[in-house]
C-alpha positions in Angstrom: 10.3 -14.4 88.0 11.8 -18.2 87.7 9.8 -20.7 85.4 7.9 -22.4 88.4 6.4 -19.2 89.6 5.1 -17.8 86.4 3.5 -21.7 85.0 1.8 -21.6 88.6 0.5 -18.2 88.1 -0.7 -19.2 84.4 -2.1 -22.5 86.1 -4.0 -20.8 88.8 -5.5 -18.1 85.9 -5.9 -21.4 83.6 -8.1 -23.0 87.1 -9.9 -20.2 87.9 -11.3 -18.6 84.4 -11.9 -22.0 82.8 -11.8 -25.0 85.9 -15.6 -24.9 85.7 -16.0 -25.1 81.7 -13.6 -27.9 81.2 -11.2 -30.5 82.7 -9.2 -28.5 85.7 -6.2 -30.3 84.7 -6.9 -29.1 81.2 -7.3 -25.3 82.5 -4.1 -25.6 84.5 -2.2 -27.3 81.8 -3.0 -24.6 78.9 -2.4 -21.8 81.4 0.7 -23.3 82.9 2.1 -23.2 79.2 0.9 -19.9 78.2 2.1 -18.2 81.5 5.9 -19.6 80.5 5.5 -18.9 77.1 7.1 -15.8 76.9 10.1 -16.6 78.3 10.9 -18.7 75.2 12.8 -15.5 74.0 15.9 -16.6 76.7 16.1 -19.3 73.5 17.0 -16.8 70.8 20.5 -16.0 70.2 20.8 -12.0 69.3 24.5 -12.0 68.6 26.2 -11.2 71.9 25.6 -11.8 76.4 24.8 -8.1 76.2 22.0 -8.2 73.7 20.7 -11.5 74.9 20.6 -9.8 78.2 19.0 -6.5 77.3 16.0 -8.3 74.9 15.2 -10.7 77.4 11.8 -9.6 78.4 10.9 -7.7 75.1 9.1 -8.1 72.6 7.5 -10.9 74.4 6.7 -9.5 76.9 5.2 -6.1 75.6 1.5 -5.9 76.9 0.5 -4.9 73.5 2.0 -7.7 71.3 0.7 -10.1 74.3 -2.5 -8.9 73.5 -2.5 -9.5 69.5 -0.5 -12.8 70.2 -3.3 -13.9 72.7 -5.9 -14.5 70.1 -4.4 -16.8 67.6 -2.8 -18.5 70.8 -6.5 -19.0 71.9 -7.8 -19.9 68.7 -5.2 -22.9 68.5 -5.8 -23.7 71.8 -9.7 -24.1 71.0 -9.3 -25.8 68.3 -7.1 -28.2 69.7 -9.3 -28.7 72.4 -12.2 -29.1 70.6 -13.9 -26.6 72.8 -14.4 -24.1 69.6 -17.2 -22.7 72.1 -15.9 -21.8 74.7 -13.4 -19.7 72.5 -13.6 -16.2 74.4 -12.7 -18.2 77.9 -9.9 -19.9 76.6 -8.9 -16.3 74.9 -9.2 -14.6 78.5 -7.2 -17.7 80.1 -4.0 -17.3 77.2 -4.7 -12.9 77.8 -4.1 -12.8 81.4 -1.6 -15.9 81.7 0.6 -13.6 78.8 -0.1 -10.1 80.5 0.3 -11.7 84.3 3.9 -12.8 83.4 5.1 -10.0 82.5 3.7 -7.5 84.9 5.1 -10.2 87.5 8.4 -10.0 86.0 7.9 -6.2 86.7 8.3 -6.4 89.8 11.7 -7.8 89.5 14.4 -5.5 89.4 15.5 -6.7 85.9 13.8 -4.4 83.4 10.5 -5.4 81.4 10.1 -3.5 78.2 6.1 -3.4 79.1 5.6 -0.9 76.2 6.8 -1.9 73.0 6.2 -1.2 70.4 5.5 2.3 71.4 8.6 2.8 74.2 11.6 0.7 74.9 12.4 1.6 78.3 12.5 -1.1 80.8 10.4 -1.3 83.9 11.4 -2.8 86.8 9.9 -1.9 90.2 12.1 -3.9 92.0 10.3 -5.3 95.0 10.7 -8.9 94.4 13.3 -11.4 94.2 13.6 -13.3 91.0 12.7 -16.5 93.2 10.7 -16.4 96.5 9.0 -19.4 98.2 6.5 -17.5 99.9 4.9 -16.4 96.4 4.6 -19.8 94.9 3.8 -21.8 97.8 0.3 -20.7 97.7 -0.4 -20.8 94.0 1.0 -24.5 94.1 -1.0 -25.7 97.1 -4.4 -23.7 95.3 -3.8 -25.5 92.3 -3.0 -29.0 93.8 -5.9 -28.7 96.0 -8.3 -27.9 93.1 -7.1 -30.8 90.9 -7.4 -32.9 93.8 -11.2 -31.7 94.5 -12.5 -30.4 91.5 -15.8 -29.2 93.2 -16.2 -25.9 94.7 -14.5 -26.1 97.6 -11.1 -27.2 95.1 -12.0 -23.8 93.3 -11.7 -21.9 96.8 -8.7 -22.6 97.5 -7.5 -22.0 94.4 -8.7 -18.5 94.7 -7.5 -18.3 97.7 -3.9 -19.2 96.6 -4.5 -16.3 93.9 -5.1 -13.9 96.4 -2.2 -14.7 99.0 0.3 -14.2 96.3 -0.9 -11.5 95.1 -1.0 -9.8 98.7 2.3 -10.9 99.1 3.1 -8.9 96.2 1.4 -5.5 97.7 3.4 -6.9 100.9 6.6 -6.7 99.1 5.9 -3.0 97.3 5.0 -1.6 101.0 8.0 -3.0 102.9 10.6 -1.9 99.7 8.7 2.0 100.4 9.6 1.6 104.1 13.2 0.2 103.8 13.5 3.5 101.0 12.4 6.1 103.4 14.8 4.4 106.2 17.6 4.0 103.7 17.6 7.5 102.7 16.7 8.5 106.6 20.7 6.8 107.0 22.3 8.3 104.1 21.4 11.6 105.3 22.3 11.1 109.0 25.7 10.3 107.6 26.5 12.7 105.2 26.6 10.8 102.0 25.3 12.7 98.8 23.2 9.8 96.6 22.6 10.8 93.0 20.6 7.5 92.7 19.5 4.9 95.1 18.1 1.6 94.7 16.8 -0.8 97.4 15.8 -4.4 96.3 15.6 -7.9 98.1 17.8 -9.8 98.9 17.5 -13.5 97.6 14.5 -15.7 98.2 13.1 -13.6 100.7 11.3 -9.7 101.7 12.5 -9.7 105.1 15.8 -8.6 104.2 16.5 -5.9 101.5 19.9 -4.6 100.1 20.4 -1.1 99.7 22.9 0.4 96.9 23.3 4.0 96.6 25.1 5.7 94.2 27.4 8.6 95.0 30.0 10.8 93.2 32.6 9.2 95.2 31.5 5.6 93.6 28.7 3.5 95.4 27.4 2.5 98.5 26.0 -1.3 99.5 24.4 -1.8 102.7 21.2 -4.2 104.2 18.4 -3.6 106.3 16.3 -6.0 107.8 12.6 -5.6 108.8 13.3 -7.1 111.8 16.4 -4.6 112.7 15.9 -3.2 116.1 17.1 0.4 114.7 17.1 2.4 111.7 20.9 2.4 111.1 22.0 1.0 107.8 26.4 0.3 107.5 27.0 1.5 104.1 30.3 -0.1 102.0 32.1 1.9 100.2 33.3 0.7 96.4 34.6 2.9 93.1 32.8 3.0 90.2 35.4 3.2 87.5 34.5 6.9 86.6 38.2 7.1 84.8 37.3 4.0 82.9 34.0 4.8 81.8 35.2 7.9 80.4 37.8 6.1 78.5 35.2 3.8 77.3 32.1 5.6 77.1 31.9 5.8 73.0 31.7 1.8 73.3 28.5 0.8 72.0 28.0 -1.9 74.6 29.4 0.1 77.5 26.8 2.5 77.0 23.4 -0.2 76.5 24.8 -1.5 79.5 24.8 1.7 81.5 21.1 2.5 80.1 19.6 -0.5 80.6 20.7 -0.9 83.9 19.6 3.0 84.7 22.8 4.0 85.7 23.7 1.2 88.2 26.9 0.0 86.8 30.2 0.1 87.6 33.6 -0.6 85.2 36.3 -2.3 86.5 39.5 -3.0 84.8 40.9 -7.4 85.5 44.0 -8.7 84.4 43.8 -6.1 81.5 40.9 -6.4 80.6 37.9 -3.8 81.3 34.4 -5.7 82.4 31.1 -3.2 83.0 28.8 -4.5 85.6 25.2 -4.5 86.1 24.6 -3.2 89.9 21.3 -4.2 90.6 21.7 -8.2 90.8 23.9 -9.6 92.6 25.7 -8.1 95.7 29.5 -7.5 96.0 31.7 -9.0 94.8 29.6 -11.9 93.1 26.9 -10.1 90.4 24.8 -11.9 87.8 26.4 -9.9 84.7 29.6 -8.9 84.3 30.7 -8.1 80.6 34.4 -7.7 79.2 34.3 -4.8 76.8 37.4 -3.9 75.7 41.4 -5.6 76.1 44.1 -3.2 77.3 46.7 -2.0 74.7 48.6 0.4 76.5 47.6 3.2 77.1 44.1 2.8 75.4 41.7 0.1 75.2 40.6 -1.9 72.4 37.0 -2.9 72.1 36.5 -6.7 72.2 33.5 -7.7 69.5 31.0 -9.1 70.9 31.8 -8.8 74.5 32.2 -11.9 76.6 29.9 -12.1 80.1 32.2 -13.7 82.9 30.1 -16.1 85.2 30.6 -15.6 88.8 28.9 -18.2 91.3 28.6 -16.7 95.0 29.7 -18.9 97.7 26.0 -20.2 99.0 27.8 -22.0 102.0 28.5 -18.7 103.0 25.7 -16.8 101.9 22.8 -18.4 102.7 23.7 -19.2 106.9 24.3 -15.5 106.6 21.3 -14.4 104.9 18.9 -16.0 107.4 21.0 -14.8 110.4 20.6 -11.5 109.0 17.5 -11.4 107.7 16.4 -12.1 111.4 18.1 -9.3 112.4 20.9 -10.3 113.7 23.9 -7.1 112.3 26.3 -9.2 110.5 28.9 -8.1 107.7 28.0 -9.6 104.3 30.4 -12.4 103.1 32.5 -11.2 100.7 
């Protein structure tokens, strides 16, 4: 999730383990910083975009070194403080501002490698948007209301800010199993044979999800809205550079990219140049990471060392009338 959301989750945690033991704007302060504090890995350079991409969310954000990180972090934090007494608070504050962050970033579609050291693979349940209003709001008014009180009432709705976001997030996991079961409810109706299928939301927003389905004939991209009056989903139809990957597929950072994102790629070759890109954020034809892999030299490729991401900005004049218009059901074909 973006900076805001995870420093008002760590605030909230911060208000509600330690608001009565010290200062509330002390407890929001330390647990604002601790809940963004893994994200200072996005700071490291690891040699190339497509390493920098894939150990994002890491080491940092493995529960287990969380956990051994958590008590020098709180022992600082004490110290500093001078609160050397209330030690085990301020170590459950930093524990569950670490561990929070990155089980909310799990819920992204991204990938969070939860179980380092013991597995690599990244997690990523997909049900949230990297940025989404309705989630912070109430942590943000919680914690404003607390600061602004600091009595029991304050503490209420601070709790009670805690609560709505998190329901928002059991929202968000029940509404992605409905659009599933409707997405694949379509696919079947017409005819399409789906080897993977991912369905996500779109920006900002749980109302309006975007569907990708991945077939031997390349891949499929359609939205459904909660607030559709039927269960049809329009699918588009786009390759997948099957010939390309082939030609490609010993390429060290063809194939990271194709297991990270768990198969939801595509290669593409522009202006003679061949760029593998990551599916799962972004919606056609403007996606978050695009990497060019290797330069033409007829008839093979040659592998460009390290790869170079291309930045592609989507058109938000165009994008963002449409997304509410179809988020409110209205059946609209997606700018492209």
């Amino acid at each position: 999730m973006d900076s805001l959301s995870q420093a008002a989750l760590g605030a909230a945690i911060g208000v509600a383990v330690m608001g009565r033991r010290t200062r509330p704007w002390k407890a929001a302060l330390i647990g604002a910083l601790a809940g963004t504090l893994p994200d200072l890995d996005s700071f490291y350079d690891y040699g190339d975009p497509i390493s920098n991409m894939i150990y994002h969310r890491a080491t940092s954000h493995a529960l287990f070194w969380q956990t051994v990180a958590s008590v020098p972090i709180a022992a600082l934090v004490a110290f500093a403080t001078r609160e050397t007494k209330q030690f085990r608070w301020w170590w459950l504050t930093v524990w569950l501002a670490l561990v929070t962050h990155a089980l909310l970033d799990w819920t992204t579609v991204y990938g969070t490698q939860l179980g380092l050291p013991f597995t690599d693979t990244p997690f990523g349940l997909g049900s949230m948007f990297i940025i989404d209003p309705l989630y912070t709001l109430p942590l943000l008014i919680g914690i404003a209301v607390a600061l602004s009180l600091r009595n029991t009432r304050g503490w209420r709705w601070n709790a009670a800010g805690l609560i709505l976001s998190t329901a928002y997030l059991c929202w968000s996991a029940l509404a992605q199993q409905h659009v599933t079961g409707v997405a694949q409810e379509s696919l079947r109706a017409q005819g399409h044979q789906v080897e993977r299928l991912l369905v996500t939301p779109a920006p900002l927003n749980t109302i309006l999800w975007r569907v990708v389905a991945m077939t031997p004939q390349g891949h499929l991209e359609g939205f459904y809205s909660v607030l559709d009056r039927d269960r049809t989903i329009t699918f588009d139809g786009f390759p997948r550079g099957d010939e390309l990957y082939a030609q490609l597929r010993g390429n060290p950072f063809v194939e990271r990219i194709a297991n990270f994102s768990k198969g939801f790629f595509r290669m593409s070759e522009v202006d003679g140049r061949a760029v593998i890109t990551d599916l799962r954020m972004g919606q056609e034809p403007n996606y978050s990471f695009n990497f060019v892999v290797a330069q033409r030299q007829s008839p093979a490729f040659a592998a460009i060392v390290p790869p170079v991401r291309l930045q592609r900005r989507p058109d938000v004049e165009k994008g963002l009338p449409w997304l509410w218009r179809r988020a409110l059901g209205e059946k609209l074909p997606p700018p492209r």
